[in-house]
PyMOL CGO cylinders between C-alpha atoms (Angstrom):
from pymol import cmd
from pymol.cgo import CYLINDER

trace = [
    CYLINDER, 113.70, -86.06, 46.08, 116.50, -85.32, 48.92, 0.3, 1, 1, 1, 1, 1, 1,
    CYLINDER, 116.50, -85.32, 48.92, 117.83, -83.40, 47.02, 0.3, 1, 1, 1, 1, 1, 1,
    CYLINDER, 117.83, -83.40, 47.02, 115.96, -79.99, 46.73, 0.3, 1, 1, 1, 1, 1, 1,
    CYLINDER, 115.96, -79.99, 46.73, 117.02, -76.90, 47.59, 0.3, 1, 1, 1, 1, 1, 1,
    CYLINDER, 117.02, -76.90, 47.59, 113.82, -74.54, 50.25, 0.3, 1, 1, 1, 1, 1, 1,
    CYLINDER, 113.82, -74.54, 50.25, 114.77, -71.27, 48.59, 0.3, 1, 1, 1, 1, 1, 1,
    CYLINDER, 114.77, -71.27, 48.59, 112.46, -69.50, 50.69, 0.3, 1, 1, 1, 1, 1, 1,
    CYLINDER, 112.46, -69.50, 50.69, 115.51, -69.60, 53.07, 0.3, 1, 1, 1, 1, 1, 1,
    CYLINDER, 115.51, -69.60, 53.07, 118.13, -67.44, 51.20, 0.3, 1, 1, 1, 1, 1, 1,
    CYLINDER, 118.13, -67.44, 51.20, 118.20, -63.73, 50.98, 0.3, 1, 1, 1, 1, 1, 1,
    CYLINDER, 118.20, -63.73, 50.98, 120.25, -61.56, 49.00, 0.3, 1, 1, 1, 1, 1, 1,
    CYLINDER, 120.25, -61.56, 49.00, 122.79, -61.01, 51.11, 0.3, 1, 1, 1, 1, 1, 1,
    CYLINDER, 122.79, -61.01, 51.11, 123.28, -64.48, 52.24, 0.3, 1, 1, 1, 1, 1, 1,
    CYLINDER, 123.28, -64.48, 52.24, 123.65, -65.32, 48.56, 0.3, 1, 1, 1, 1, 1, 1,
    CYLINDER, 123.65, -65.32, 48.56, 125.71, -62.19, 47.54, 0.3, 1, 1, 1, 1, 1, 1,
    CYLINDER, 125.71, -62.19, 47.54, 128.11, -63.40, 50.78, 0.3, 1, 1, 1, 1, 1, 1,
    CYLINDER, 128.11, -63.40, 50.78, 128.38, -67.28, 49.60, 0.3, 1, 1, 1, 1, 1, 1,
    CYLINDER, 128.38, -67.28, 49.60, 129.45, -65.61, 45.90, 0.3, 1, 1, 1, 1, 1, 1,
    CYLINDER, 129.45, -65.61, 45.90, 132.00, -63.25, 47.06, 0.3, 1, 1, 1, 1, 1, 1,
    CYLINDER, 132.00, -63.25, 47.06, 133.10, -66.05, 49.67, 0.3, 1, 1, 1, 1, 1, 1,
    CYLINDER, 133.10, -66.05, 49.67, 132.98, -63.32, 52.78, 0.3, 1, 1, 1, 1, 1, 1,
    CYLINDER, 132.98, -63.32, 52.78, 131.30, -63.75, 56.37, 0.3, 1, 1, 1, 1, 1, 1,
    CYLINDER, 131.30, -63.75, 56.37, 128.64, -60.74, 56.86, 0.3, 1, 1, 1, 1, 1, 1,
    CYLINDER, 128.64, -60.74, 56.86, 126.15, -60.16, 58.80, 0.3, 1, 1, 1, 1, 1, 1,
    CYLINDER, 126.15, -60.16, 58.80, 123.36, -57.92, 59.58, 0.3, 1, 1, 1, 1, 1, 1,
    CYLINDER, 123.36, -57.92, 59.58, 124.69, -56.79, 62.91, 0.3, 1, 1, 1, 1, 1, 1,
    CYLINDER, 124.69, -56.79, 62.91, 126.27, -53.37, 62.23, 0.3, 1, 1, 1, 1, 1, 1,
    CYLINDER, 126.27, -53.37, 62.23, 124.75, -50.46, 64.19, 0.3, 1, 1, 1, 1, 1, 1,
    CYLINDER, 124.75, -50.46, 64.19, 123.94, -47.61, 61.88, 0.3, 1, 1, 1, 1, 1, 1,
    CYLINDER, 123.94, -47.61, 61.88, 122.54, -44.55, 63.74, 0.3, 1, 1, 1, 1, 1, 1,
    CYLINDER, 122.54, -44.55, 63.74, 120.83, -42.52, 62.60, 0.3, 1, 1, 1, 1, 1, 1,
    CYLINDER, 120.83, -42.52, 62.60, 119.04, -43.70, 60.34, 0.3, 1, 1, 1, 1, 1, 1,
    CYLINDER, 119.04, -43.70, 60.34, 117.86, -42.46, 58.52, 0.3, 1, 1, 1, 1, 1, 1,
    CYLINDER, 117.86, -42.46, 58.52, 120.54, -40.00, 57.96, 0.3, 1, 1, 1, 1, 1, 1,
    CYLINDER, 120.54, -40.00, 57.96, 121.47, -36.23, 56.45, 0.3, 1, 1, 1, 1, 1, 1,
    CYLINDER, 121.47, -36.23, 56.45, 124.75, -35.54, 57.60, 0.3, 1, 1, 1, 1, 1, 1,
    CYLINDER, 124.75, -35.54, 57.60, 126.89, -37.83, 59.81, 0.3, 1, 1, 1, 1, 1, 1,
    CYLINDER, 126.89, -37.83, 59.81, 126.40, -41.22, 60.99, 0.3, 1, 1, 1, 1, 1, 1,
    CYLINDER, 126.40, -41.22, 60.99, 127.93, -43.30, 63.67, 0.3, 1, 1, 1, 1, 1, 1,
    CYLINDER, 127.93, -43.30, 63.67, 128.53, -47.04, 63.12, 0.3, 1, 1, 1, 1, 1, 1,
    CYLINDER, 128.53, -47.04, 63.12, 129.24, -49.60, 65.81, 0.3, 1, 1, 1, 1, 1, 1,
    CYLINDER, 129.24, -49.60, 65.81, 130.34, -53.36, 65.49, 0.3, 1, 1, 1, 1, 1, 1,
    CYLINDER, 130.34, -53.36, 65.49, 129.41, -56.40, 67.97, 0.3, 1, 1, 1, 1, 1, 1,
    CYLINDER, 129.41, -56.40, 67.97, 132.07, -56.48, 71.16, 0.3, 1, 1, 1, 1, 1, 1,
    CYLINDER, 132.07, -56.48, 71.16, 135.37, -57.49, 70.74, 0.3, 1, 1, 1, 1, 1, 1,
    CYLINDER, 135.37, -57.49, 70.74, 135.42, -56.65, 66.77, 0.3, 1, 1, 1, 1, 1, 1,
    CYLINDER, 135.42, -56.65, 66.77, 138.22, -54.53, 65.85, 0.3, 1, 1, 1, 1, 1, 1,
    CYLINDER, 138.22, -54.53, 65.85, 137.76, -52.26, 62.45, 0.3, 1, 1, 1, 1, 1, 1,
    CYLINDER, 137.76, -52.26, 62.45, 139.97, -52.22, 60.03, 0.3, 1, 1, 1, 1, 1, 1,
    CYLINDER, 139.97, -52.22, 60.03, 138.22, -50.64, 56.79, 0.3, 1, 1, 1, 1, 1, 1,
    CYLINDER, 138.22, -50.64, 56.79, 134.61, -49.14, 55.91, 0.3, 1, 1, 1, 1, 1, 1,
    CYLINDER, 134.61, -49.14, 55.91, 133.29, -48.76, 52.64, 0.3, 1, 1, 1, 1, 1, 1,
    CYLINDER, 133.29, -48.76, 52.64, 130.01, -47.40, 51.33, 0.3, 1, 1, 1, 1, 1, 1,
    CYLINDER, 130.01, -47.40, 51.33, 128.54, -48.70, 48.62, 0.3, 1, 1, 1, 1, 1, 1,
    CYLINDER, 128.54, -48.70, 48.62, 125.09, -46.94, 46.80, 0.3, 1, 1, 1, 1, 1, 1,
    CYLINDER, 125.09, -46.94, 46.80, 122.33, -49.69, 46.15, 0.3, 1, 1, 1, 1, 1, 1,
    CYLINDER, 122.33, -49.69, 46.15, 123.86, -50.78, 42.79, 0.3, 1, 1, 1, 1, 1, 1,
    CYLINDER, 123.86, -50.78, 42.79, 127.20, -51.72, 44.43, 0.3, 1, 1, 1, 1, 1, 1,
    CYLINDER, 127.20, -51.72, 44.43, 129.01, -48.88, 43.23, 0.3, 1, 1, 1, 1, 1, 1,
    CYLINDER, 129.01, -48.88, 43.23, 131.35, -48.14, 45.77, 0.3, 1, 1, 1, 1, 1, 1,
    CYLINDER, 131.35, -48.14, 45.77, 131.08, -44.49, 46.69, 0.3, 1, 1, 1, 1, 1, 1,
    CYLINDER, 131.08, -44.49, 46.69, 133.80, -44.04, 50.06, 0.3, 1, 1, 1, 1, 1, 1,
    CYLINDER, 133.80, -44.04, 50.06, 136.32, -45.68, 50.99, 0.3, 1, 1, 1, 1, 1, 1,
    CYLINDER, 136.32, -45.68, 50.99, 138.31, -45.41, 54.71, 0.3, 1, 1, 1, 1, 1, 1,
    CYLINDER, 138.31, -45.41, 54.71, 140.54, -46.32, 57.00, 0.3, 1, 1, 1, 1, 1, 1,
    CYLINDER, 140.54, -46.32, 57.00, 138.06, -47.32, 60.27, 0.3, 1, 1, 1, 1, 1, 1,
    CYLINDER, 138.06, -47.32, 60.27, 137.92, -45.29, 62.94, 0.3, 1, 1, 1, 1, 1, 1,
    CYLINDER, 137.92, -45.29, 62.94, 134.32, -45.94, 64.04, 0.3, 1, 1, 1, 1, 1, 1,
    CYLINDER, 134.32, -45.94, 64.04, 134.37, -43.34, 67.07, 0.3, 1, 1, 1, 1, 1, 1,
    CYLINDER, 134.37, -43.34, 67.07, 134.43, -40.83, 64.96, 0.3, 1, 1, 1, 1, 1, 1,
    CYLINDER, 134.43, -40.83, 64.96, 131.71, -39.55, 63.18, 0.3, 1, 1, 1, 1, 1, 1,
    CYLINDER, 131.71, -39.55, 63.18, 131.41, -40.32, 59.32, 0.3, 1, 1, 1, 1, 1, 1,
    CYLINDER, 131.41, -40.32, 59.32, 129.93, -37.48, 56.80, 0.3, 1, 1, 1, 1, 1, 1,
    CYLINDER, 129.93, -37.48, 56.80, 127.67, -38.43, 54.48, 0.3, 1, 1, 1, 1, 1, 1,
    CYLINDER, 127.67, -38.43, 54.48, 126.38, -34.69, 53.78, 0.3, 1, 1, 1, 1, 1, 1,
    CYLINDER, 126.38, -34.69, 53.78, 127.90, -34.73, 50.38, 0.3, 1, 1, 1, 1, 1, 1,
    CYLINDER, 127.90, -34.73, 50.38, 126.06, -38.09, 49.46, 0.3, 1, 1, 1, 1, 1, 1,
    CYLINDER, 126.06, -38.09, 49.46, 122.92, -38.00, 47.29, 0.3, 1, 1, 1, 1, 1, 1,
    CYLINDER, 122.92, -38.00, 47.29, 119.43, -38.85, 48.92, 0.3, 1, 1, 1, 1, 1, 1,
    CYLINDER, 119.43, -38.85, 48.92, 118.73, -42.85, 48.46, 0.3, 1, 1, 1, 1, 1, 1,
    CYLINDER, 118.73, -42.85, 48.46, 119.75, -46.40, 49.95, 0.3, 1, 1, 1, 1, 1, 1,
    CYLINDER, 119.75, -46.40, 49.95, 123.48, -47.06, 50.59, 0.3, 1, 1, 1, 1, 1, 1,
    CYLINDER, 123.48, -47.06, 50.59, 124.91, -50.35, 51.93, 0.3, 1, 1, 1, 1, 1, 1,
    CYLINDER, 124.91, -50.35, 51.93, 127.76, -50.33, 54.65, 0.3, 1, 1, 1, 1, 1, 1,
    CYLINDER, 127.76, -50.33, 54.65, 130.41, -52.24, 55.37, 0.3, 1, 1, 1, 1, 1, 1,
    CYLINDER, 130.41, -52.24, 55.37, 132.54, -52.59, 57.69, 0.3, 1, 1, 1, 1, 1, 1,
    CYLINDER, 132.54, -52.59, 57.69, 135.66, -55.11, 57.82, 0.3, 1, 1, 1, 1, 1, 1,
    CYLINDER, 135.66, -55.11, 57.82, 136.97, -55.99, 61.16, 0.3, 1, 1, 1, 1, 1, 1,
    CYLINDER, 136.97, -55.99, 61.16, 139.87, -58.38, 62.49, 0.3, 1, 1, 1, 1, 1, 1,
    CYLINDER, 139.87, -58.38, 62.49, 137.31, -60.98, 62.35, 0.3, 1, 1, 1, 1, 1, 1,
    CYLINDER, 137.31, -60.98, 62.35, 134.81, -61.00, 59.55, 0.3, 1, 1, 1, 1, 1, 1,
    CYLINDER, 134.81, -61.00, 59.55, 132.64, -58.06, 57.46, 0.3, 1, 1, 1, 1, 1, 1,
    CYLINDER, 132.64, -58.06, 57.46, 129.44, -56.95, 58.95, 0.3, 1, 1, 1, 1, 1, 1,
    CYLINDER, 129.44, -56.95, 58.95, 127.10, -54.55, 56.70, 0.3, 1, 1, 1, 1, 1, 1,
    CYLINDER, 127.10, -54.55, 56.70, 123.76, -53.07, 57.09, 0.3, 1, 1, 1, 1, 1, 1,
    CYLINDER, 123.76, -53.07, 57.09, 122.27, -50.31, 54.88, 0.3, 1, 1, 1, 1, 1, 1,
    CYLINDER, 122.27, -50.31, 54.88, 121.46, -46.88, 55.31, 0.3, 1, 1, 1, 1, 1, 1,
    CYLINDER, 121.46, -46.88, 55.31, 119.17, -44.26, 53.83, 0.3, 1, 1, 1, 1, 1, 1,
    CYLINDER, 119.17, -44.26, 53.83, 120.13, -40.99, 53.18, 0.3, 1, 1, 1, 1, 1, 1,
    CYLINDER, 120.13, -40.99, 53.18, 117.81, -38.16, 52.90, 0.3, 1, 1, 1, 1, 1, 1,
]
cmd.load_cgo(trace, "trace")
């Protein structure tokens, strides 16, 4: 049948993107990582920042801010686990996750 669908070929974050009709991508430079206290996140060339959020693993979002990605960001004051990060330029959002110890 032509019509079946490989879905070895999605992921969870392709398919999360598709639902919530947004452009991501794994690109987003989180360092370090893993992570106690502050973090530093970079964006491909020629991406502006507008916004970054933090979400924990269960999508609860957990911070919230204007982006100003040459400045450090604390995450002291988050508890130890698996956070996803997002970050919403001029041209599309680009997330990557983090752990937190």
């Amino acid at each position: 049948n032509g019509n079946l669908i490989n879905w070895s070929s999605f992921n969870l974050e392709t398919t999360t993107s598709i639902l919530n009709n947004q452009k991501t991508s794994p690109s987003l430079a989180i360092y370090p990582n893993p992570a106690t206290e502050t973090i530093q996140v970079g964006t491909p060339e020629g991406s502006i920042p507008i916004k970054l959020t933090i979400y924990t693993s269960d999508n609860k979002l957990v911070q919230e801010m204007d982006s100003d990605l040459g400045a450090p960001i604390n995450v002291k004051e988050l508890p130890s686990g698996l956070y996803i990060i997002k970050v919403q330029t001029t041209m599309r959002t680009y997330s990557g996750m983090l752990m937190k110890h």
